[in-house]
C-alpha positions in Angstrom: 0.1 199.7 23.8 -0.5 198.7 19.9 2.4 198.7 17.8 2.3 199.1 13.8 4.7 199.9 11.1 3.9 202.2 8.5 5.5 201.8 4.7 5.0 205.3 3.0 5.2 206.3 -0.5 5.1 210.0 -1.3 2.3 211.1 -3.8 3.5 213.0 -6.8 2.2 216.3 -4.5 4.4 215.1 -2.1 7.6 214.7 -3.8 6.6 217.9 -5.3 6.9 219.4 -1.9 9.6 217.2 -0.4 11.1 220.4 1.4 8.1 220.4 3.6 8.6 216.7 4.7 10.3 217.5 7.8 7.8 219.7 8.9 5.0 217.6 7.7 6.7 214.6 9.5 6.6 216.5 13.0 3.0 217.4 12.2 2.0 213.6 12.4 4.7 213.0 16.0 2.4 216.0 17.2 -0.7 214.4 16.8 0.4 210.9 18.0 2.0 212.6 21.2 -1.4 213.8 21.7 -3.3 210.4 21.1 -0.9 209.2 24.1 1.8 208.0 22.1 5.2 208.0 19.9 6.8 207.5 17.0 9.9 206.4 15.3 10.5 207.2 11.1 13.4 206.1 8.9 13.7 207.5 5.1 14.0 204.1 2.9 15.4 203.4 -0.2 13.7 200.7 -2.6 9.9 200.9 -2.7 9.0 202.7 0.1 10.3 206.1 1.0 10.1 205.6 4.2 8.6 203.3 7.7 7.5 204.6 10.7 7.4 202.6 14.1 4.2 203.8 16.3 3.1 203.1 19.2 -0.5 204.1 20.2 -3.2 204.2 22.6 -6.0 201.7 20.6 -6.6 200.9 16.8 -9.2 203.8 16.6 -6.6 206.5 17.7 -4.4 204.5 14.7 -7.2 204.5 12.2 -7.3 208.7 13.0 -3.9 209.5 12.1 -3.7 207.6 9.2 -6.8 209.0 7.8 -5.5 212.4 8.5 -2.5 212.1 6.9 -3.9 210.0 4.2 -5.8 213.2 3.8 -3.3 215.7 2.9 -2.4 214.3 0.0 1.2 213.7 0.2 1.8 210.2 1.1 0.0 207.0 0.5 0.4 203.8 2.9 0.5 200.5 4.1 0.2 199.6 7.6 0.7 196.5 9.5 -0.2 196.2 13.1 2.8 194.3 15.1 3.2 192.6 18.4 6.4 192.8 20.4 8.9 189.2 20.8 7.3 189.0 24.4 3.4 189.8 24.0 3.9 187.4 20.7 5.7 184.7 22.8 2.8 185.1 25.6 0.3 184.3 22.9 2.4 181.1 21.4 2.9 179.9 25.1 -1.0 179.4 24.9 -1.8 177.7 22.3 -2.6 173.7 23.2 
């Protein structure tokens, strides 16, 4: 399964409404449990407020949940798509 990390900044909404973040958070495990797969977040300090770990079915189910949450309003974010050490080092061991 994909892998990406997530760097999230609240919005000025967000921060606004930082009591809601736990709920808002379990919101988004929610809907990647129901794209098939899971989630890991850690609050930050320094530039982002905080990075999520996913692991999901395809891009596409990726590209959903960020555009939903991007659509509430209260965070903004960068994501990176990652490989694990082992499907990285099964890619290296092929090239000539």
């Amino acid at each position: 399964m994909p892998h990406y990390i997530v760097l999230g900044k609240w919005t000025e909404q967000g921060i606004r409404n930082v009591k809601d973040a736990p709920r808002r958070i379990e919101d988004t495990r929610v809907m990647i449990q129901k794209a098939g797969g899971k989630m890991q977040l850690y609050y930050t300090f320094g530039e982002y407020d905080f990075v999520m770990v996913v692991e999901i079915t395809s891009d596409e189910d990726m590209l959903k949940t960020l555009l939903w949450l991007g659509s509430l309003g209260n965070v903004r974010t960068k994501t990176l798509k990652a490989w694990t050490e082992s499907d990285a080092a099964k890619t290296i061991s092929q090239l000539k």
